[in-house]
C-alpha positions in Angstrom: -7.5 -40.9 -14.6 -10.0 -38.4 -16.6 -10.8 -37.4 -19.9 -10.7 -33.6 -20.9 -11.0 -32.0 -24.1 -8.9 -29.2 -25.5 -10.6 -27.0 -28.2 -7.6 -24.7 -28.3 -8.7 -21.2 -30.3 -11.7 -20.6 -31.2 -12.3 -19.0 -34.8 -10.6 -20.9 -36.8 -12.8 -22.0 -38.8 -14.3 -24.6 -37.0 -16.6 -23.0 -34.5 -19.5 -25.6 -35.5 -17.4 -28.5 -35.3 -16.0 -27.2 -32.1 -19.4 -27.3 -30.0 -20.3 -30.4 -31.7 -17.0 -32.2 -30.6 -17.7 -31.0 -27.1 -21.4 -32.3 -26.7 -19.9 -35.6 -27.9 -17.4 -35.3 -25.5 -20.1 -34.6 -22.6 -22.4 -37.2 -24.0 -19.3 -39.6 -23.7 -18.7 -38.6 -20.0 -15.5 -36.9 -20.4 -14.8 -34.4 -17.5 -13.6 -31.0 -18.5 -14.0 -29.2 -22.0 -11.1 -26.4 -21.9 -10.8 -23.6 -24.6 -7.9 -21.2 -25.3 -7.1 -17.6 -26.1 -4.1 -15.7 -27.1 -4.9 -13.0 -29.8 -8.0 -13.7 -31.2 -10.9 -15.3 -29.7 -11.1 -14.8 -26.3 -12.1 -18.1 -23.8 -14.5 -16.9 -22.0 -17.3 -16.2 -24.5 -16.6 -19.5 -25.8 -16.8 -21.3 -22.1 -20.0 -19.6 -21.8 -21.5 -20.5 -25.2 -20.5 -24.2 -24.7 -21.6 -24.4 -21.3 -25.0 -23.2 -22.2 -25.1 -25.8 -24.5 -24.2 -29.2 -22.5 -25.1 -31.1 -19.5 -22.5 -32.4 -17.4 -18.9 -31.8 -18.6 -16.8 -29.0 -16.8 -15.9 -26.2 -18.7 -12.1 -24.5 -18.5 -9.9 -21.5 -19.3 -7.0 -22.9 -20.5 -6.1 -20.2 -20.5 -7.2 -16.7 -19.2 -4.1 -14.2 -19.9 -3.1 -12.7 -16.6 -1.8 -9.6 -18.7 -5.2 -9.3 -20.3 -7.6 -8.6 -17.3 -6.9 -7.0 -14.0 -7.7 -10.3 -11.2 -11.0 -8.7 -10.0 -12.1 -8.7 -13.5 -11.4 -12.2 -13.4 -13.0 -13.2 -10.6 -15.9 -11.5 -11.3 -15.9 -13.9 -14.9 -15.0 -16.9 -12.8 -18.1 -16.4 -10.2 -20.6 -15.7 -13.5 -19.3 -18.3 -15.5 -19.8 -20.7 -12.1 -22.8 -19.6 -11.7 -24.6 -20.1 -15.0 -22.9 -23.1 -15.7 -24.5 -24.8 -12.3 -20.8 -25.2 -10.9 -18.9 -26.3 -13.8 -16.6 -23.7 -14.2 -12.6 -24.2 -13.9 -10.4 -21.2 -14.1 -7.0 -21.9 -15.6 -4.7 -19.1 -15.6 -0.9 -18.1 -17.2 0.9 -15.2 -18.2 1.3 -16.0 -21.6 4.5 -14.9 -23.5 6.6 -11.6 -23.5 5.3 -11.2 -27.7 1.8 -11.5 -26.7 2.1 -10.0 -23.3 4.1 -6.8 -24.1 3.0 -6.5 -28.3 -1.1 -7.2 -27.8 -1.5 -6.2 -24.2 1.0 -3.5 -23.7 2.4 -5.0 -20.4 5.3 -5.2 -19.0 6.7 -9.1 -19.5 8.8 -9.4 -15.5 8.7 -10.8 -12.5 5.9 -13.3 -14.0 6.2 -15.6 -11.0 5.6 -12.7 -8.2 2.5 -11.1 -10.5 1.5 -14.7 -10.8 1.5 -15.3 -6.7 -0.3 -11.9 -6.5 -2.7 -12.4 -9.3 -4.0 -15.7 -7.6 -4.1 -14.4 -4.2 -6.4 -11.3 -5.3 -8.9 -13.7 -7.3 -9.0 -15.8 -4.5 -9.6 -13.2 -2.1 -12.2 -11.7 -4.4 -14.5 -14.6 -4.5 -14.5 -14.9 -0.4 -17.1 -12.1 -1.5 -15.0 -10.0 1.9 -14.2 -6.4 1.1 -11.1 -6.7 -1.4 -8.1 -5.3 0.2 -4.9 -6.0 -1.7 -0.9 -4.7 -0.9 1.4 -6.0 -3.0 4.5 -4.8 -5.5 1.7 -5.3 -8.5 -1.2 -4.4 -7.3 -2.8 -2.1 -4.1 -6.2 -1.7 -3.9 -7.8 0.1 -3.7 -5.4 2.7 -4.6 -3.9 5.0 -1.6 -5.2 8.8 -1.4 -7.7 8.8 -3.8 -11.7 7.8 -3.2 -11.3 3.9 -4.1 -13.2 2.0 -1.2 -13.0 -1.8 -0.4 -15.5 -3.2 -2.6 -16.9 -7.1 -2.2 -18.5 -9.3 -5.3 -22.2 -9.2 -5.3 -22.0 -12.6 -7.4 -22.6 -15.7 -5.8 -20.6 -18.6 -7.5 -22.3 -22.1 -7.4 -19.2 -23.1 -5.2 -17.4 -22.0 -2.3 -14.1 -22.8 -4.0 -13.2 -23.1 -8.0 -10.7 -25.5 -9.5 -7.7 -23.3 -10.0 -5.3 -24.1 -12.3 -1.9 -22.1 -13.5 -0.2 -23.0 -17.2 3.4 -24.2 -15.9 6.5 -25.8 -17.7 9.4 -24.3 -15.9 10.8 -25.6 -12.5 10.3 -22.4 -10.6 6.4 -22.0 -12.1 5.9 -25.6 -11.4 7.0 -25.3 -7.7 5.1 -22.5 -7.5 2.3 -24.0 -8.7 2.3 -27.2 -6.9 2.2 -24.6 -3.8 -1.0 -22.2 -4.7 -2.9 -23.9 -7.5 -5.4 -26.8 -7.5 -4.0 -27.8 -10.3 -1.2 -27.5 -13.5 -1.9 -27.1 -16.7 0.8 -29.2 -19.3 2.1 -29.4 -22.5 4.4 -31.5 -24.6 4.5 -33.9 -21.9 6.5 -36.8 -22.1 5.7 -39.7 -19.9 8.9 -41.2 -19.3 10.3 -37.8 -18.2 7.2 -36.4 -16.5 9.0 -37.0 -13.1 12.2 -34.7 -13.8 10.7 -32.8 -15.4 7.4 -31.7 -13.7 6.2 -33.8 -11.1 9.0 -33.3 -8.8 8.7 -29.8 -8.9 5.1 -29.7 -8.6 5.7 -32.2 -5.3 8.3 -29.2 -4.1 5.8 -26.6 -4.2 3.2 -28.5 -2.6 5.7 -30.0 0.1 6.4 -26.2 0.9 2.6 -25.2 1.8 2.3 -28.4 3.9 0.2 -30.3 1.0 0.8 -33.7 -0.7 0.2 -34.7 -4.7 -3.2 -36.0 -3.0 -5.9 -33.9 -5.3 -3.8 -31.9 -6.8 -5.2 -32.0 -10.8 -2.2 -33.3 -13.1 -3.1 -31.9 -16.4 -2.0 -32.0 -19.6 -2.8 -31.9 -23.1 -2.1 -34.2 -25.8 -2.8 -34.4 -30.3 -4.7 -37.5 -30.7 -4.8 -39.4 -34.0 -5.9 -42.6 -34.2 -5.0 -45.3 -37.0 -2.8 -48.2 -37.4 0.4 -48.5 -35.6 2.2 -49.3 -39.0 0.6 -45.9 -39.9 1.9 -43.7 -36.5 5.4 -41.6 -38.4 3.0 -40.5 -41.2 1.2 -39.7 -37.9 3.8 -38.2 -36.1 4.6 -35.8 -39.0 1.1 -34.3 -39.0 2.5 -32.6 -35.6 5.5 -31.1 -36.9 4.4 -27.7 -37.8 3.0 -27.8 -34.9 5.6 -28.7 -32.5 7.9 -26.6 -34.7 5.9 -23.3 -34.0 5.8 -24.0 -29.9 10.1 -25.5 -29.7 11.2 -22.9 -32.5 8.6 -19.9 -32.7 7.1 -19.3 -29.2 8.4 -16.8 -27.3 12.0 -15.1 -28.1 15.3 -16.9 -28.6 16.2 -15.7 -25.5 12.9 -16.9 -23.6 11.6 -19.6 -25.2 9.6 -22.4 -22.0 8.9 -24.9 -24.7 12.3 -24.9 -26.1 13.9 -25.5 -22.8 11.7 -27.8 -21.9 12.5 -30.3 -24.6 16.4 -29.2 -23.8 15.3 -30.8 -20.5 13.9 -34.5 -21.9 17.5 -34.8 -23.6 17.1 -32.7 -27.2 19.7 -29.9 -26.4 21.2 -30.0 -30.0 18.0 -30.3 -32.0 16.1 -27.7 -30.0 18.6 -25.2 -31.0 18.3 -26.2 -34.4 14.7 -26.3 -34.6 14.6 -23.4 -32.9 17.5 -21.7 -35.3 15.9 -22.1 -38.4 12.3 -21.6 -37.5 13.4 -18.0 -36.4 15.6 -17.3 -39.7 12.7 -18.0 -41.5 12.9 -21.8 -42.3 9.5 -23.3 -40.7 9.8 -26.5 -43.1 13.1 -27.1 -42.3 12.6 -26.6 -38.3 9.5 -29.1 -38.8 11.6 -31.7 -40.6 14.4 -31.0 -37.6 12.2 -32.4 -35.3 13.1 -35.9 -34.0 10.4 -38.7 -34.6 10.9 -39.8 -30.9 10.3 -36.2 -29.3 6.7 -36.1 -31.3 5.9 -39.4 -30.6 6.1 -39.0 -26.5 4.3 -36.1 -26.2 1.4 -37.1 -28.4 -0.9 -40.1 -28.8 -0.5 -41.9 -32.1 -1.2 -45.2 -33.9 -4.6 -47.7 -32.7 -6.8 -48.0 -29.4 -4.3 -50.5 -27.7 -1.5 -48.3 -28.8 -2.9 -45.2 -27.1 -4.1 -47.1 -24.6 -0.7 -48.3 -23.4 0.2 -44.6 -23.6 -2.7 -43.7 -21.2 -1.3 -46.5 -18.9 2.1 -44.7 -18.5 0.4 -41.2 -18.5 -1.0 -42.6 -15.3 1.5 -44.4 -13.8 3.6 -41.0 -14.0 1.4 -39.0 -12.3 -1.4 -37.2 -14.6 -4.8 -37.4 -13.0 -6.5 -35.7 -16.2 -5.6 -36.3 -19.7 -6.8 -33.6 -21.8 -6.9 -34.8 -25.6 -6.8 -32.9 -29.0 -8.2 -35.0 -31.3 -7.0 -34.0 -35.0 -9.1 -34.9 -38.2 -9.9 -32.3 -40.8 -13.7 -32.9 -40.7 -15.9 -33.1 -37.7 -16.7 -37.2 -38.2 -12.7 -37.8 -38.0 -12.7 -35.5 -34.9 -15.6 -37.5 -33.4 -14.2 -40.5 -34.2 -10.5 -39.5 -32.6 -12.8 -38.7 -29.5 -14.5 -41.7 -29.4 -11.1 -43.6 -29.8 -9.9 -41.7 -27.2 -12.7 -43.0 -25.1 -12.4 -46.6 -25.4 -8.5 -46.5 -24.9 -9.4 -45.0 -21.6 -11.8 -48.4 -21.1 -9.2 -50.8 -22.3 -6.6 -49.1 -20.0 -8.8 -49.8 -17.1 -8.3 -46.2 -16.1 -12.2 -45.6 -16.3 
């Protein structure tokens, strides 16, 4: 199993910190760096400024917002980002959220799995650098009766074929996913229900276009802290804004993936209350909703041997890369988390 880091959003703040904590991670031999957008900073100006400013480590989208960019645009990012990094690009893609999607974008929130299928299928057929020739339900190109022509990508990427990797947490994405990405992109995973609820979808999809599990990128991320497993629910409750604003506040009460998704490892009653109050207002009282068990198996709390036990089932379930976000409110605690995470790795005997 490998190491990634997760930046999340750039511009908070942190931005220093942020490229220090990935050259640490690439001086530490950590595989992929990945950074985030949603309405603010968008990934791929940071991708580029961080890969311009390692060695080795793999740089990621996680993610590019399918509603943000038409897929030629993105495959025209994905073969320059390739190609200055010297073949260290990975694009991660997902549609985001029907707020975001519909509210920042001005696009229509349906039919994400079909726009997903298309989306992929164009990028890929982009960076064949063949004419691009598209007919779908979403997207025809180049449009019929006027003077669009079949147009190719004068970019050369470093590689024939990028990593690419599609945010899932629903069973019909996941299938999906398993069936025309490289790899999935994870969160709030738990390892003890990883197999229910991901991996056997992931297997489906891949069973359906004639593929194993056999290098297909299991990928999630994780909060790190690190301290002594007497200390791990003061821990633990460090998370619970944030795992109140992705089970309560993401999404709609209607259409909420993270909410369901704990529904799925067994919290039907406290999802809907967490999920109940953060919308009426209530973000302290969804935090404190929040079950110590549910934070503590879908981050990695408490010392090395701790985490590193965590790792150990992480692996046995299935992920291939463990993408870690180490917290700390200064950039020594963060480096420190990422060093932790390093040596848990070692004492695993997962390096």
């Amino acid at each position: 199993m490998q190491l990634g880091i997760n930046l999340g959003y750039w511009g908070a703040g942190m931005d220093g910190d942020n490229l220090a904590v990935a050259q640490e991670a690439d001086r530490l031999g950590y595989a992929v760096c990945w950074a985030a957008e949603a309405y603010g900073s968008d990934a791929a100006t940071v991708l580029s400024w961080v890969a311009a400013q390692t060695e080795r480590i793999d740089v990621g989208s996680a993610i590019f917002q399918i509603p943000a960019r038409q897929p030629a645009m993105t495959a025209m990012t994905a073969a320059t980002l390739d190609s200055l990094s010297g073949g260290r690009f990975r694009l991660g893609l997902g549609v985001s959220g029907p707020q975001v999607s519909e509210g920042w974008y001005g696009v229509k929130f349906d039919k994400p799995l079909a726009r997903t299928r298309e989306y992929v299928e164009i990028v890929r057929r982009a960076m064949t650098r063949e004419r691009l020739t598209y007919e779908g339900e979403h997207w025809t190109l180049p449009l019929p009766g006027g003077p669009g022509k079949p147009i190719k990508l004068t970019v050369h990427p470093q590689r024939e074929h990028i990593p690419l990797y599609i945010a899932a947490i629903g069973p019909k994405n996941l299938e999906q996913t398993g069936e025309i990405a490289d790899g999935a992109l994870l969160i709030f995973p738990s390892a003890e229900h990883l197999e229910e609820t991901t991996i056997t979808h992931l297997r489906a999809g891949r069973e359906k276009a004639g593929l194993t599990l056999d290098g297909f990128d299991v990928c999630p991320t994780l909060p790190l802290a690190v301290g002594d497993d007497t200390d791990v629910p003061r821990l633990a409750d460090t998370f619970r804004l944030y795992t109140a604003l992705y089970v309560g506040g993401m999404g709609s009460a209607k259409q909420n993936f993270y909410n369901k998704l704990a529904q799925r490892m067994g919290y039907e009653k406290e999802a809907a209350e967490i999920q109940r109050k953060y919308l009426s207002g209530d973000k302290q009282g969804a935090a404190a909703a929040i079950p110590h068990d549910l934070i503590d198996k879908t981050t990695l709390l408490g010392s090395v041997d701790r985490i590193a036990d965590r790792m150990k089932a992480y692996a046995a379930a299935g992920v291939t890369t463990l993408n870690l976000a180490p917290a700390g409110f200064t950039l020594e605690e963060r480096i420190a988390s990422l060093r932790a995470g390093s040596e848990a790795l070692e004492r695993a005997g997962l390096a």
